[in-house]
N, C-alpha and C positions, 0 to 999 in steps of 0.2 A: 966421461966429462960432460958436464950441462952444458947445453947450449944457451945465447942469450939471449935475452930478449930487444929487438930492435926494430924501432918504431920512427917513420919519417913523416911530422905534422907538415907539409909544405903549403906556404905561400899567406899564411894567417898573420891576421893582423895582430901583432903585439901589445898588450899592454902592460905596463910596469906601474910601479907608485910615482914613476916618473917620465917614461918612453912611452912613444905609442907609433909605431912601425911596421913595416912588411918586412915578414922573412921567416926561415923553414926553422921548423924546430927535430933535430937528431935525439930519441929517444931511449938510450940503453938500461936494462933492468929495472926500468920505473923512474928513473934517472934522466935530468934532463945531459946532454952528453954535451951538445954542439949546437950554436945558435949562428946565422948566417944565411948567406942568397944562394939559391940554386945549389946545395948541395945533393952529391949526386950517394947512388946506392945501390946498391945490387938488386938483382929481382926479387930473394928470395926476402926483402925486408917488406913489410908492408906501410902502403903510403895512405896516408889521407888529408884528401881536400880539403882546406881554410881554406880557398878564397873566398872573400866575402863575410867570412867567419873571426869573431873573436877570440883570439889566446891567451887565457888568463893563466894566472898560479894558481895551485891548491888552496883552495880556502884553509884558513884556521880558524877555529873556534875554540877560544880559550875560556869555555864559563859553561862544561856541560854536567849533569847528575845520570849516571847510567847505575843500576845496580846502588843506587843510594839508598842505605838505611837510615831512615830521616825519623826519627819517636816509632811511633806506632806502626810506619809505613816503608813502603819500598817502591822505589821508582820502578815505574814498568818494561822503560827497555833494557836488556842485557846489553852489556858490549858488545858482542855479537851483532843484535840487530839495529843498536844504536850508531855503530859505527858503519855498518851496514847503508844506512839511511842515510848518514854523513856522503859516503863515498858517490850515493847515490845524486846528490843536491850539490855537489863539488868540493865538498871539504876535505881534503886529506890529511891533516891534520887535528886532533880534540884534545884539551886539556882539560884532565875531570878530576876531581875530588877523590885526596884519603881523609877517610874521617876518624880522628881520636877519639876512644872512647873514653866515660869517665876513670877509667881503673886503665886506661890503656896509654902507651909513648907513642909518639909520632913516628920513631923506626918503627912499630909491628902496624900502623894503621899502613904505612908506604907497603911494606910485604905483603900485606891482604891484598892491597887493592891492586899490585904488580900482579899476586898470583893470579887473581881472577881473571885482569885484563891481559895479558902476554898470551894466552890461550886462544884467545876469540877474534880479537883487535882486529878489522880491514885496514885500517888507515894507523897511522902515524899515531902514538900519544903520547901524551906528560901527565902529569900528576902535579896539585897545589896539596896541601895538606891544610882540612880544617881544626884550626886549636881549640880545643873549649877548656883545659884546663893548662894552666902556668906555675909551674915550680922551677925551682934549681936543676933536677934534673930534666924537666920538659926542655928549659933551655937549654941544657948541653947536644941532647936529643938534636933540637932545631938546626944548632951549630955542626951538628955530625952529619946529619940531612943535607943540611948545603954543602959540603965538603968533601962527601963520601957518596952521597945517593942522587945527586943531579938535582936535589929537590931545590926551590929559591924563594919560593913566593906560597903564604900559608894564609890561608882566612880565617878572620876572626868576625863575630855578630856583634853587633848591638840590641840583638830584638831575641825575642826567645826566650824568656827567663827562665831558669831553672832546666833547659834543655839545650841552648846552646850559647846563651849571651856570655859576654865574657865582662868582667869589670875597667873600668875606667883605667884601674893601675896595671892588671895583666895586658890590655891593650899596647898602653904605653911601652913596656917593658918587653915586649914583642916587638915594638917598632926600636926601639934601641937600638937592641941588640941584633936584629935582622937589617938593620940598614947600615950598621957596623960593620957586618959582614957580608954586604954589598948584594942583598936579596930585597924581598920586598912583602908587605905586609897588603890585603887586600881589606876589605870593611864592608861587608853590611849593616848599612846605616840608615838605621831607625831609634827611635825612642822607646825602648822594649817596654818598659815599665809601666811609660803613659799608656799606652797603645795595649797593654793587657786590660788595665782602668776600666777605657774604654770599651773594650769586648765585654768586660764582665755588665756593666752597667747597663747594656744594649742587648744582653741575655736577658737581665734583670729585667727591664721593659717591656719584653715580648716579640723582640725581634730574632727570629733565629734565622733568616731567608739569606741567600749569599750576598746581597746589593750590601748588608752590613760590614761584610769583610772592609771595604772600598772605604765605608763611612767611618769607619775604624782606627783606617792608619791614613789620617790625615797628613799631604804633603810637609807641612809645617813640622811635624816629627822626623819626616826624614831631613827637612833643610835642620833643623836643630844638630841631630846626631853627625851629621855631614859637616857642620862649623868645628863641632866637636871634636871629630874624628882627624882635623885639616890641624889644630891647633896642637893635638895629642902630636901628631908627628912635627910638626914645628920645633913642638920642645926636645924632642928624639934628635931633631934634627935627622930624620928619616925622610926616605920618597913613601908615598903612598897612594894607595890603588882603591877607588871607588866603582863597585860592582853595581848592574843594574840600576843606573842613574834614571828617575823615570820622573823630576820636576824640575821645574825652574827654581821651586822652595830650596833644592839640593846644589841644582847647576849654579847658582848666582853665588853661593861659596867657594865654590870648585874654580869660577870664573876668574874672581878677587884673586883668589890665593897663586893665582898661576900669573897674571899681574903682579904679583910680590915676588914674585921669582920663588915661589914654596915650592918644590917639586911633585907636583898632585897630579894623578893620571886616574882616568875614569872613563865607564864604558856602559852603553846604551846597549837593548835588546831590541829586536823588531817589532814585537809587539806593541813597543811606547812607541814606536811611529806609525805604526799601522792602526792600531784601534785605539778609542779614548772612554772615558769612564760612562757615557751612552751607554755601553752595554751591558750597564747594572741597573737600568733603570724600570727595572721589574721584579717581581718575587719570584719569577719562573724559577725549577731549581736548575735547568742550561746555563743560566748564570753562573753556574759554579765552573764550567768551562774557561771562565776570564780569570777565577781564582787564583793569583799569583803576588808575589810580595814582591816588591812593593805591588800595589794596586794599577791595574789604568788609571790616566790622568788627562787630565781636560785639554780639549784643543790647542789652548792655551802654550800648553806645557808640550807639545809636540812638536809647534813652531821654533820655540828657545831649543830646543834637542836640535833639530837639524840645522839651525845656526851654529849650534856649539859644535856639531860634527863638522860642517864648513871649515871652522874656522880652527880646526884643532883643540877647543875647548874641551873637546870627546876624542878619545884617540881610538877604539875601539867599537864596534859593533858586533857581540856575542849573543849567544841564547838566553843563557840559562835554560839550556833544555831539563824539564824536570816534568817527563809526563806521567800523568797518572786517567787509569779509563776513567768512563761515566758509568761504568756497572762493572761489577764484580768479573774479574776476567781469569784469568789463566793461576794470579799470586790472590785469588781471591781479596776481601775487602780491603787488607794492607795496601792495594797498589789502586783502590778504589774511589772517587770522589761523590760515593756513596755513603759514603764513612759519616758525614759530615749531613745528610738530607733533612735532618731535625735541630742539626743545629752549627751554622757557618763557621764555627771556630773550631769545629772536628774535620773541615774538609781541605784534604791535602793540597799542597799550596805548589801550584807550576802549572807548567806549559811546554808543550813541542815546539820544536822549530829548528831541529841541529837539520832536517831534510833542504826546508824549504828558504832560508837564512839567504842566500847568494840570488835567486831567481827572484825574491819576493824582494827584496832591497834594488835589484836591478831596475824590476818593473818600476817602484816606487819612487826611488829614490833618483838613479841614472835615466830613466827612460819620462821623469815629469820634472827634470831638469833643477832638484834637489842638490846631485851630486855630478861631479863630474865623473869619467870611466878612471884618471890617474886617483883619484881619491875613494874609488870604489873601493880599488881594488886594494889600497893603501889599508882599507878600514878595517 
């Protein structure tokens, strides 16, 4: 018979999305067991000191790509190390992406990406599923997904054409029918179309350096797709879920519509509060290091972000972890942002952050008087 595992955190300051108090935490099999004063324990349990120290919950991070096969590329951490990293920066929780392929359902994208990750996983996870294509049967699929597979919430693009965008009608018809059936539709919102336009006619010029990515996908594309995306679910009469919110172009629709009582929920990454579009202000190819979609965005736009998190306008603070090297590594150029050194519209689009998410928003955010610790930890 196994024995359990039993762990007594004594005398640590609690914080909840709502409490903030002294008192021990009883620990069984990973499990929090028993919360209370001076509970007492046998020798054979081991104890550690909070006093003085914070006791939070496991982070979650609901927006990560591990093993994502994105066109051409593959994200460079496995579950394994990706989860690894998580557990390491406090997250015990990650919700990452199945991805459909064009010839493929949404149940065989959920059994891939189960198979892969149940094997490796440190920490806790879920699964959203991204849709790129919409039929009769994909919807059935969707509806079997939420009923049968724990699955609820599926992303869809606005940007990508021809590799992940999805149309205006499969949009719609995704929020329908998923907010019918009491799940949720997620949005990457940009203006794929323009925003190709623009890339091709910035090649066409002579610009191939990473600072063009930034100049590219102007905020005004994303507040466009983001009215867009708010009104598509209006007529669904759907909730809906705005990923990686990184303007005020985006926020100031998001803001309105939640005023209207439209039920719209959306969520920032650390990067939009932490760096701003300065660091594209060179040809260097390091630039390519910021390379993420949406882009950084001006000072500006970092002040309205942590208003909107204040004030509930932002309910979430995720990664989007989606890293990829600066030289050719272990998955060679696939997992490279070398890919791209001749020309910014070939180099892989993301950033880290599932490690350092929790410590770096604390410094930033809780410790420069940003956020409070009950809405940290809420975040």
């Amino acid at each position: 018979m196994a024995h359990s595992s039993v762990t007594l955190i004594r005398n640590g300051r609690i914080i909840t999305a709502v409490d903030d108090y002294l008192a021990d935490v009883l620990l069984q099999d990973g499990r929090v067991h028993t919360i209370g004063r001076d509970i007492q324990v046998g020798p054979d349990v081991q104890v550690v000191d909070a006093t003085g120290l914070y006791v939070l919950p496991g982070g979650v991070d609901t927006h990560v790509h591990l093993e994502n096969v994105i066109g051409p590329t593959i994200t460079t951490d496995t579950f394994a190390s990706g989860t690894k990293a998580a557990a390491f920066g406090g997250t015990t929780t990650i919700v990452d992406f199945a991805l459909q392929t064009e010839a493929d359902s949404p149940l065989g994208a959920i059994a891939r990406a189960q198979g892969s990750a149940q094997a490796q996983v440190n920490v806790d996870y879920s699964l959203h599923v991204i849709i790129r294509r919409v039929d009769e049967q994909v919807l059935r699929d969707v509806r079997h997904a939420m009923h049968h597979e724990g699955v609820t919430s599926f992303k869809m693009f606005m940007a990508y054409p021809g590799v992940m965008m999805a149309d205006d009608a499969s949009i719609f018809r995704m929020l329908r029918q998923v907010g019918a059936d009491g799940g949720m539709v997620a949005l990457h919102a940009e203006n794929g179309t323009v925003i190709d336009l623009l890339i091709k006619e910035a090649l066409e010029a002579g610009h191939p350096s990473p600072r063009y990515h930034a100049l590219t996908r102007p905020s005004l594309m994303e507040g466009e797709a983001t009215h867009r995306g708010i009104r598509l679910a209006e007529l669904a009469q759907a909730p809906i879920y705005f990923v990686h919110v990184s303007s005020n172009d985006a926020l100031k629709h998001i803001v309105s519509a939640r005023a209207e009582g439209i039920p719209v929920f959306a969520e920032t990454c650390p990067h939009y509060l932490l760096f701003d579009d300065s660091v594209y202000d060179n040809d260097d190819f390091e630039t390519a290091k910021f390379v993420m979609t949406p882009p950084l965005r001006k000072p500006e736009d970092q002040k309205h972000l942590w208003r909107a998190l204040r004030y509930d306008d932002l309910q979430v603070i995720a990664t989007d972890h989606c890293p990829f090297c600066m030289k050719a590594g272990h998955l060679g150029m696939r997992s490279s942002k070398l890919r791209g050194a001749g020309n910014f519209a070939e180099i892989p689009n993301g950033a880290p952050g599932i490690e350092t998410r929790l410590v770096s928003l604390f410094d930033i955010g809780v410790m420069q008087g940003k956020l409070s610790l009950n809405r940290f930890v809420e975040l």
